[in-house]
C-alpha positions in Angstrom: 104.9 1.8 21.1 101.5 -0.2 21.0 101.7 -0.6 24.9 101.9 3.2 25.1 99.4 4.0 22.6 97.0 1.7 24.8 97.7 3.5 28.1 97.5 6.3 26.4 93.8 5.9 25.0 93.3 4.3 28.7 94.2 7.7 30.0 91.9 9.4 27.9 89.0 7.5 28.4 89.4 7.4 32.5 90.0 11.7 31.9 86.4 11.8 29.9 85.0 9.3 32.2 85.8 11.4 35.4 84.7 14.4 33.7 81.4 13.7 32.8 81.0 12.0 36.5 81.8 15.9 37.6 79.7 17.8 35.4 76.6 15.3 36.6 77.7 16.0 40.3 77.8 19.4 39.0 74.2 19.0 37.5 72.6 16.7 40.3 72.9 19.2 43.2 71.6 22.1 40.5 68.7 20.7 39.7 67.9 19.6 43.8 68.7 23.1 44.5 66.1 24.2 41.4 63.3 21.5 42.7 63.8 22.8 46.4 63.5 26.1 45.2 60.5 25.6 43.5 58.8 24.1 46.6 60.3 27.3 48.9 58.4 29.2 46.0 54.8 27.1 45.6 55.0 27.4 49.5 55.5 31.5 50.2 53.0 31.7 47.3 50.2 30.0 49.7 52.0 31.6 52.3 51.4 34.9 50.8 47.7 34.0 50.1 47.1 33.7 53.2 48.8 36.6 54.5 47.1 38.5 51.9 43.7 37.5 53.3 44.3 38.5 56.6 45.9 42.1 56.1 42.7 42.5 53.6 40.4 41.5 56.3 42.5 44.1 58.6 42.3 46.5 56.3 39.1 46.6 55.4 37.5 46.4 58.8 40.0 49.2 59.9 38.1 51.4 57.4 34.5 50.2 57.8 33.4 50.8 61.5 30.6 47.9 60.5 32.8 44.8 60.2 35.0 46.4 62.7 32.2 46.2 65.0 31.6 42.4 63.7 34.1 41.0 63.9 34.0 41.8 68.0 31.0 40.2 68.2 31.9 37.4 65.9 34.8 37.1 68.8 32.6 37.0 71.5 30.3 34.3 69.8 27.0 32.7 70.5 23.6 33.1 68.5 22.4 37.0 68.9 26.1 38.3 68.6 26.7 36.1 65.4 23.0 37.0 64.1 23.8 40.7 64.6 27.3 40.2 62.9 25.6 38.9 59.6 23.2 42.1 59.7 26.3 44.5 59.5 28.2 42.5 57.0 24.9 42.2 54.7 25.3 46.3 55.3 28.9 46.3 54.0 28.2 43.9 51.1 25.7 46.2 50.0 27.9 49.1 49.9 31.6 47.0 48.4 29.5 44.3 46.5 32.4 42.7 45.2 34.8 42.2 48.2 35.6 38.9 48.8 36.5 39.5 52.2 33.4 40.8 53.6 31.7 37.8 51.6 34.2 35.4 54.1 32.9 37.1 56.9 29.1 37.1 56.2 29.5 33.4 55.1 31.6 32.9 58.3 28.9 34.7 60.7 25.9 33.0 58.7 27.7 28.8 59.8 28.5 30.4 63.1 24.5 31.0 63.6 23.7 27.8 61.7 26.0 26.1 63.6 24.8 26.6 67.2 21.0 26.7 65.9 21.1 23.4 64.2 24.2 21.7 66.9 26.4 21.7 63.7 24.4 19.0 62.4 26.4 16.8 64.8 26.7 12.9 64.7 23.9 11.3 67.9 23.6 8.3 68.8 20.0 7.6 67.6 19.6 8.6 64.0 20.6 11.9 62.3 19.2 15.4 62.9 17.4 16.0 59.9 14.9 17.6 60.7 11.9 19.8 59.1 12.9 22.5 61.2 16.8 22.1 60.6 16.2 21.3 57.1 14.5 25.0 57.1 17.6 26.6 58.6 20.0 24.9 56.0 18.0 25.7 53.5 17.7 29.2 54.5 21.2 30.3 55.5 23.0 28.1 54.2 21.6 29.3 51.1 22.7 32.5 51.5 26.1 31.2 52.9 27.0 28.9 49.9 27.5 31.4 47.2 29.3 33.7 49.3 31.7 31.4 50.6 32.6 29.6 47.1 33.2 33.5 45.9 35.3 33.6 48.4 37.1 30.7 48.2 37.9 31.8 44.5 39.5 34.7 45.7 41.6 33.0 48.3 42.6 29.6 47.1 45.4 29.3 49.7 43.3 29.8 52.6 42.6 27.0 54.8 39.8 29.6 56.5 37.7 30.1 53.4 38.4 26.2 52.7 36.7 25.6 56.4 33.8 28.1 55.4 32.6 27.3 52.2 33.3 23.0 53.5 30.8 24.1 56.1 28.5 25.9 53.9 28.2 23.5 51.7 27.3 20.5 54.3 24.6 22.8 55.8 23.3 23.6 52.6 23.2 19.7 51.2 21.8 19.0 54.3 18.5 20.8 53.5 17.4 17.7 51.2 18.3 15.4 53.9 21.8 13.8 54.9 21.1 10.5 53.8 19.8 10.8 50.3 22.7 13.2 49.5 25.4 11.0 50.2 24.3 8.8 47.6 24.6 11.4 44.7 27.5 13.8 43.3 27.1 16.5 46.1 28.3 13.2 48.4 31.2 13.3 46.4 31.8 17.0 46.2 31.5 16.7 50.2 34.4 14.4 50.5 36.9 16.0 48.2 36.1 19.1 50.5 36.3 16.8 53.5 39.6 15.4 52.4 41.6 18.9 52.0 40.6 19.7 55.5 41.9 16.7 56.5 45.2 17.5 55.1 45.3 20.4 57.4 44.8 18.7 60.9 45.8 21.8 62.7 42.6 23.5 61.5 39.7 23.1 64.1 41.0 19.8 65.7 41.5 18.0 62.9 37.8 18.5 61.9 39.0 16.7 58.4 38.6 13.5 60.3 35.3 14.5 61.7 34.0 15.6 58.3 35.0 12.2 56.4 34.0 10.3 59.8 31.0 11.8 60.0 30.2 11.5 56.4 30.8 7.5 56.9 29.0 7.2 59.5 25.7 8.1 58.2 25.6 7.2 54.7 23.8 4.5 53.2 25.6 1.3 51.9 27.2 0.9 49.7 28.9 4.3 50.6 28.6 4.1 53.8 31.1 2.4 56.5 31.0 1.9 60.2 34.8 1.0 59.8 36.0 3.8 57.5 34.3 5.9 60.2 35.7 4.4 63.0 39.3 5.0 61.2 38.9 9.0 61.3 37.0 9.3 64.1 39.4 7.9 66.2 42.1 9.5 64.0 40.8 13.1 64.8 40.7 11.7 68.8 44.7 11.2 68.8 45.2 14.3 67.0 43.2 16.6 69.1 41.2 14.7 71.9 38.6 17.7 72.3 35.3 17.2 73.3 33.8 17.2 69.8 36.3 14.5 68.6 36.1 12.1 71.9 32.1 12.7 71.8 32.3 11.2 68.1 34.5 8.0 68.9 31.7 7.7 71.8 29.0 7.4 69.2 30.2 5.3 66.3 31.4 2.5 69.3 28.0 2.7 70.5 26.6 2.2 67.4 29.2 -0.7 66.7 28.1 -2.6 69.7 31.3 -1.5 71.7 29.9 0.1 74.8 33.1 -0.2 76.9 34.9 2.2 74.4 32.0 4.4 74.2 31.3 4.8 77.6 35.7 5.6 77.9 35.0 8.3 75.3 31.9 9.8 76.8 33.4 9.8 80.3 36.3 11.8 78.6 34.4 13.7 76.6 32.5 15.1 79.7 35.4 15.9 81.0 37.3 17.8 78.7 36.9 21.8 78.7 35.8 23.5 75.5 38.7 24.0 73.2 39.8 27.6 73.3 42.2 27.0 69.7 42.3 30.3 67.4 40.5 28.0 64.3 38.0 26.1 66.9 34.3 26.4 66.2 33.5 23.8 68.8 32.3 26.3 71.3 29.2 26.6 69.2 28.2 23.5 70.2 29.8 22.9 73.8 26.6 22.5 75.4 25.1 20.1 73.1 28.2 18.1 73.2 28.1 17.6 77.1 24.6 16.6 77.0 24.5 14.4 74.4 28.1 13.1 76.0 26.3 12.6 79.5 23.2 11.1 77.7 25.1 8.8 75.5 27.3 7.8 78.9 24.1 6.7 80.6 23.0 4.7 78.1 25.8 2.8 77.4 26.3 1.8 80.9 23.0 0.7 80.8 23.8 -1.6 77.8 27.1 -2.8 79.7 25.2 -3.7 82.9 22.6 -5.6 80.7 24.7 -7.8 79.1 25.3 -11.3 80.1 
């Protein structure tokens, strides 16, 4: 009778046991299911952002002849039709103040002029670009630019497009109290959070997250600055996309490192590259500058590789 009682309470226990094991089988795959669904969600929700951005743009340009009209030039690119872009848009500001859209696209059109005015305030070989005369432009538009592209950026959080324009905005308008002494300070900061979210999208202009961060590395002063953190994205953004803008950068920070052999490989393949016709590129902004400074920088580090013992 005991022996029974025991195999009994055995029986039991092994039924409870076996029991709970299903309900948390039960339970496991539910909450998987609830987790994956609430990453399906988070992701049609910046999905829908960004769909939402472009049937706005659509939209809106459909039923103002004026950013019809600019966004074919802004298509067409280059100074005059990107300077003549801004005017209309400044027009259709005027008359929908509040459209965060149309504040995009002027910001947009106002980097694209900057941009090929100032060579994107690109990385050379001797010094930055600094300039009183560049200084004046980033001052100027990217002025204007800044306030208009965090506004929209507000309005369009998902967007990896307003991301791209209000990250440029924002270098061109630091860049008016010169590259070096801002990267010492909290708008050097600000730049490489904004730097690091492009670089999580290294679809978006060629990976131009590397080149931002890169970039940023390679010009500031110690003890932010670092010739090897740059070399690390630079090179980085060269695997990912190997355009012009990205080989043309590796070319510079291994001249500057003393590597001349590397630089003069990336020059040589920089010069060789055609401009990069991707929907999100900007680089044809600054093609021309990029395959002179490319053919420059190639001359002089063969020079440094025939001089050396």
């Amino acid at each position: 009778m005991k022996l029974r009682s025991l195999a009994l309470t055995h029986l039991l226990l092994l039924s409870a046991s076996a029991s709970a094991s299903a309900i948390t089988c039960r339970r496991r795959p539910a909450a998987l299911l609830a987790a994956n669904d609430a990453k399906e969600r988070l992701g049609s929700w910046f999905s829908s952002r960004g769909a939402l951005l472009s049937q706005v743009q659509a939209g809106g340009a459909a039923a103002d002849p004026q950013r019809k009209q600019a966004g074919e030039l802004m298509k067409k690119r280059g100074v005059a039709n990107a300077e003549k872009a801004a005017s209309l848009l400044r027009e259709s500001l005027r008359r929908d103040p509040e459209n965060a859209a149309i504040k995009l696209e002027l910001a947009d059109a106002l980097n694209m002029v900057t941009r090929i005015k100032t060579n994107a305030n690109s990385l050379v070989i001797e010094g930055t670009q600094d300039s009183p005369a560049f200084k004046k432009i980033w001052r100027t538009l990217g002025g204007e630019a800044l306030p208009l592209a965090l506004d929209a950026r507000k309005a369009f959080p998902g967007s990896v497009k307003a991301l791209s324009v209000y990250a440029d905005a924002f270098m061109f308008s630091s860049s008016a109290k010169g590259i070096v002494k801002q990267a010492l300070t909290g708008v050097g900061k600000k730049y490489v959070a904004l730097a690091k979210e492009l670089y999580a999208h290294p679809e978006w202009d060629g990976a131009v997250g590397c080149a931002f961060l890169g970039g940023f590395y390679a010009v500031a002063p110690w003890p932010i600055g670092s010739k090897g953190k740059a070399a690390k994205y630079l090179d980085e953004g060269a695997r990912r996309a190997p355009t012009r803008r990205n080989l043309y950068y590796v070319g510079v920070v291994s001249y500057q490192a003393g590597d001349y052999r590397k630089a003069a490989d990336h020059f040589q393949r920089a010069i060789a590259t055609p401009v990069s016709r991707e929907p999100s590129s900007t680089e044809a902004d600054i093609a021309d500058f990029l395959l002179e400074r490319a053919r420059r920088g190639l001359k002089a580090a063969q020079e440094a590789i025939a001089a050396e013992p």
